[in-house]
C-alpha positions as CSV (number, residue, x, y, z in Angstrom):
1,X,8.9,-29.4,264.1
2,X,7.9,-31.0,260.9
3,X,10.1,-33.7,259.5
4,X,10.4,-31.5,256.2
5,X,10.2,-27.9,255.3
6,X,10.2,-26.6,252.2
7,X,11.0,-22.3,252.9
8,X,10.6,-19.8,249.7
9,X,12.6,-21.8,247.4
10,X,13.0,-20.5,244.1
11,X,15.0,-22.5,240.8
12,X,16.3,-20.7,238.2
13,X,17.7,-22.5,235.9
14,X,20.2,-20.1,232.9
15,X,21.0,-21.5,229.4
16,X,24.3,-22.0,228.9
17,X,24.6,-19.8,226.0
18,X,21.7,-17.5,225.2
19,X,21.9,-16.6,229.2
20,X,18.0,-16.4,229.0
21,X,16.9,-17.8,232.6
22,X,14.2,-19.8,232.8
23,X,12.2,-20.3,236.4
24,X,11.4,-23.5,237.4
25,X,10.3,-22.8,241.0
26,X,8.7,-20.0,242.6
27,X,8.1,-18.9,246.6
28,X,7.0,-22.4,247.1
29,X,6.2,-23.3,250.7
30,X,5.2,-26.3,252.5
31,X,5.8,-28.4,254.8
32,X,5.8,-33.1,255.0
33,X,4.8,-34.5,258.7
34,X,6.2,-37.6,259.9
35,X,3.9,-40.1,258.7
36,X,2.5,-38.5,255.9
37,X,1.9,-39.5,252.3
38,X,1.9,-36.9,250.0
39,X,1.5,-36.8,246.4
40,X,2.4,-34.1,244.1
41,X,1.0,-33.3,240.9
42,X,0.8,-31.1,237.9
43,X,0.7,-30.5,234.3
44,X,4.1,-31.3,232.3
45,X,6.7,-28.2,232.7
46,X,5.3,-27.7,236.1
47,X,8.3,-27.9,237.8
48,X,7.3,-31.7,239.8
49,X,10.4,-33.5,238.6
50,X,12.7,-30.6,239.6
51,X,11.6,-29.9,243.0
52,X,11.4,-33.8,243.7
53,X,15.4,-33.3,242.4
54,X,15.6,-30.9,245.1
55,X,14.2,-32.9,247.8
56,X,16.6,-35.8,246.6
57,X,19.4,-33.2,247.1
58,X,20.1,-33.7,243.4
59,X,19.7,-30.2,243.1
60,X,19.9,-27.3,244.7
61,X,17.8,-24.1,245.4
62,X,18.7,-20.7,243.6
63,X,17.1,-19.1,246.8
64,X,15.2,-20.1,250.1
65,X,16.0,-23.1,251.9
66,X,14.7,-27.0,252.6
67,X,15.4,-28.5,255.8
68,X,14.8,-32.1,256.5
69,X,14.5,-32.9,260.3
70,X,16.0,-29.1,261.0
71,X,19.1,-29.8,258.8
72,X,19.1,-27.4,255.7
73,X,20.0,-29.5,252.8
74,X,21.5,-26.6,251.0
75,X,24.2,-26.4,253.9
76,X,25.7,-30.0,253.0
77,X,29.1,-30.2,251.2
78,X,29.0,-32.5,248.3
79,X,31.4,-34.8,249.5
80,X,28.6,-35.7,252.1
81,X,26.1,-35.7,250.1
82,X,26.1,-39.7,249.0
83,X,26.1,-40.7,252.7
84,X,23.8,-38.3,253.2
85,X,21.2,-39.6,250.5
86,X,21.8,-42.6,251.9
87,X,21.4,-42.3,255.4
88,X,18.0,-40.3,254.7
89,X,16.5,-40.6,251.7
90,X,14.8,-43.8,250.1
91,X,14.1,-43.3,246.4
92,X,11.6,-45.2,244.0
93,X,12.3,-44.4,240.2
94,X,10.1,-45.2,237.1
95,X,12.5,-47.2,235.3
96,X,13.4,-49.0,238.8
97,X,17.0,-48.6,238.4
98,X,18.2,-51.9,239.0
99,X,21.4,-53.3,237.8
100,X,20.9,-56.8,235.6
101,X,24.8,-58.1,236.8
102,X,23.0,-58.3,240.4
103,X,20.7,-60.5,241.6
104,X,17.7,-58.9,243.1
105,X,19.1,-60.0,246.4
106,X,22.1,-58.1,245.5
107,X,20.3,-54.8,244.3
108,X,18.5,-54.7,247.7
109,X,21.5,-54.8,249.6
110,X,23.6,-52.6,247.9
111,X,22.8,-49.3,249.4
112,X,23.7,-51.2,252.8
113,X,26.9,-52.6,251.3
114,X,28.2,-49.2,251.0
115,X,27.4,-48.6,254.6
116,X,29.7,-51.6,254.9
117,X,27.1,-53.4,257.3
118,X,27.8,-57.0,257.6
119,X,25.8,-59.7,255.4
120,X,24.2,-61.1,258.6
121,X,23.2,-58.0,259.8
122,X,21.7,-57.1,255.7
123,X,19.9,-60.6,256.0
124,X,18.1,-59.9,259.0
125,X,16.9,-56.5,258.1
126,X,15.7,-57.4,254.4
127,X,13.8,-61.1,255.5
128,X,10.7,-59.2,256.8
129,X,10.8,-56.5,254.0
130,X,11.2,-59.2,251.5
131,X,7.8,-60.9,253.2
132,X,5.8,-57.8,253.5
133,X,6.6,-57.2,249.5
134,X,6.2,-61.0,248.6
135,X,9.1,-61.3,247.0
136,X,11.0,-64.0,249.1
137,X,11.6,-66.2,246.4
138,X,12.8,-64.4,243.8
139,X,15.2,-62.9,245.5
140,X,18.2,-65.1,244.0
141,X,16.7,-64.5,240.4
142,X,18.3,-61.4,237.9
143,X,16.4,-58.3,236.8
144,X,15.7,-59.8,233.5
145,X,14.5,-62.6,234.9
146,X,11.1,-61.5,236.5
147,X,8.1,-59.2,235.6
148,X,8.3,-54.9,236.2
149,X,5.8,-55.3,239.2
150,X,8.2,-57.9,241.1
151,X,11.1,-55.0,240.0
152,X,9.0,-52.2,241.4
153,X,8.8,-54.2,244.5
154,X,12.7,-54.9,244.7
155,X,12.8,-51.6,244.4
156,X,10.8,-50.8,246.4
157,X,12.7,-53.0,249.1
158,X,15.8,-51.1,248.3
159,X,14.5,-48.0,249.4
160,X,13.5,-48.7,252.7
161,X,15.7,-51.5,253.9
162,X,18.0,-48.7,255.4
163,X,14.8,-46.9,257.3
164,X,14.8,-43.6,255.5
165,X,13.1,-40.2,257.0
166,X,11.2,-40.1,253.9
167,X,10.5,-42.4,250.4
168,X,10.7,-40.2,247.4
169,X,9.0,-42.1,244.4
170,X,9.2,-40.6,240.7
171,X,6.2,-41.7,239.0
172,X,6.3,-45.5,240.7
173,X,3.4,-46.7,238.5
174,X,4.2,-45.3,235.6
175,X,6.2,-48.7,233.9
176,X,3.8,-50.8,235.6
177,X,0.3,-52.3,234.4
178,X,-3.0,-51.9,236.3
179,X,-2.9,-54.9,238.3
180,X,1.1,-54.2,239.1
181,X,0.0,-50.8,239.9
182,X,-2.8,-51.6,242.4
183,X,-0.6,-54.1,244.1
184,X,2.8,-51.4,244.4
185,X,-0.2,-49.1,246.2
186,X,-1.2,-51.3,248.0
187,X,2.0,-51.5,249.6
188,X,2.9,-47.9,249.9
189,X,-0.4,-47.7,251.7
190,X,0.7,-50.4,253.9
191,X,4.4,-49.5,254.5
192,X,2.7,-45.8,255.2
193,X,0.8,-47.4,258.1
194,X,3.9,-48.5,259.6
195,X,5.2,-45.1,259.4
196,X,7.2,-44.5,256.7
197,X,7.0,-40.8,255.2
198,X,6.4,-41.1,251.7
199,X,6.3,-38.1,249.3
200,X,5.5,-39.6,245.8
201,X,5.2,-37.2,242.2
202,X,2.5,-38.9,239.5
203,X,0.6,-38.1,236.9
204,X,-2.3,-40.9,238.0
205,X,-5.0,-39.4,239.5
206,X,-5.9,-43.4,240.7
207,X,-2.3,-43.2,242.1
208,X,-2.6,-40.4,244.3
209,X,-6.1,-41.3,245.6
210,X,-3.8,-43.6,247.7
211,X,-2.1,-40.6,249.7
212,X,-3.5,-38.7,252.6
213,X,-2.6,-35.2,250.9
214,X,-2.4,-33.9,247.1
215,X,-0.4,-31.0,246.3
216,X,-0.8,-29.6,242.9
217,X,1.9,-27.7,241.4
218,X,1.7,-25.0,238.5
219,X,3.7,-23.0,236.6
220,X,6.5,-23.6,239.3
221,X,4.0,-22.7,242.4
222,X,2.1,-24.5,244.8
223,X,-1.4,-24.1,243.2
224,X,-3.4,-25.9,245.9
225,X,-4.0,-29.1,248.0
226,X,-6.2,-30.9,249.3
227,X,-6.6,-33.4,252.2
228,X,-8.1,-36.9,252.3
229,X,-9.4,-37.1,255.9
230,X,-13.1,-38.9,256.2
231,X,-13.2,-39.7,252.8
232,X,-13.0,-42.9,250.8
233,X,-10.9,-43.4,248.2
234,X,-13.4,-43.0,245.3
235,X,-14.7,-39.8,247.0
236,X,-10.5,-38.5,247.1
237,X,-10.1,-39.7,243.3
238,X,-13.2,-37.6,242.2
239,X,-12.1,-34.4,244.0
240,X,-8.8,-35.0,242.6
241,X,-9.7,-35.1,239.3
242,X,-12.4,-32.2,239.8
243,X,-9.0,-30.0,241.4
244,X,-7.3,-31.3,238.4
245,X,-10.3,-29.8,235.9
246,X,-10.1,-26.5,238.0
247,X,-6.7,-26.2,237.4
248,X,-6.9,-26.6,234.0
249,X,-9.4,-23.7,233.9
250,X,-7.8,-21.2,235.6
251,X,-9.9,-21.2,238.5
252,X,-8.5,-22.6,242.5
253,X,-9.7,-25.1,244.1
254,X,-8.6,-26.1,248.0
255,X,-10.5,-28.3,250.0
């Protein structure tokens, strides 16, 4: 059984007042292996940010159904929903969401802290994480304090310090310069090779030349995908951007 499956979901989204409904998301289908890295991309409008809101359980489906390790989302009660997120889900966000009243130490820990897990057991899980992401010693530094790569990175180390089934990053690199970027990469790649599932929504072509599968979403449907297998990285990024050209002209690409 995959880890996630995404079955015929459909969004429609209904103005409040006009009562025009808008679709968002159409029959899309497919499914995330353990292990994988997937990136998902698309034009603006194409529905990326709202079915990475459905994966977050943010949102839910107007129809069809999304089951993460055989649990359908869509079945959970709100009031669950937080420990849920929590227990499961590891999420990057563009503007890092970090609060400045913490230390960085303190914004890593928090999704534990509302586990209520004990500070010695928090220390212990977050000393390798905080080696692997070089960030050891800023960890007693504020937000404000450092640069947005060494955010990213906190973030980055709040996400996964409670093992989640699956990393969900919105546009990671998208704050970040090129050198920041290539480093924050680097690491997904790495924590990827460990075995974390990662499922990551960007514009950057460069970006998603780090996953091992591009999905491409249009118009609210899965458009095509493609697969990295034997290649290099700079063979991926050019049949990326030649999908991405396809796509542009009407024509589909898979391959």
């Amino acid at each position: 059984m995959s880890l996630l499956q995404v079955n015929n979901i459909k969004k429609i989204y209904t103005q409040r007042f006009s009562r025009q409904q808008y679709v968002a998301l159409n029959n899309v289908n497919f499914k995330v292996e353990e292990g994988e890295f997937v990136a998902i991309m698309g034009p603006s409008g194409a529905g990326k940010t709202t079915l990475l809101n459905i994966l977050a359980s943010l949102d839910r489906v107007t129809s069809g159904e999304v089951l993460l390790d055989g649990r359908d989302m869509g079945s959970i009660k709100e009031s669950e929903l937080a420990s849920f997120r929590r227990n499961n889900l590891g999420f990057v966000f563009q503007d890092f969401n970090l609060l400045d009243t913490f230390t960085l130490k303190d914004n890593i820990f928090l999704p534990l802290v509302l586990s209520q897990e004990n500070y010695e057991e928090m220390s212990a899980k977050l000393q390798p994480i905080a080696k692997t992401l070089d960030i050891t010693d800023i960890l007693e530094k504020y937000p404000y304090e450092v640069s947005g790569g060494q955010k990213q990175r906190c973030a980055v180390a709040r996400a996964i310090i409670t093992k989640p089934k699956i990393l969900l990053a919105d546009e990671p690199t998208g704050a970040l310069d090129s050198k920041s970027s290539n480093n924050l990469l680097n690491m997904f790649e790495s924590i990827n090779r460990s075995g974390q599932t990662i499922v990551m929504v960007t514009h950057s072509s460069y970006a998603a030349s780090y996953a091992n599968r591009v999905m491409f979403i249009k118009d609210g449907e899965v458009y095509s995908e493609i697969y990295k297998g034997d290649r290099t990285r700079k063979e991926f990024l050019d049949k990326i951007v030649s999908n991405l050209l396809v796509m542009s002209d009407g024509g589909v690409s898979i391959g």
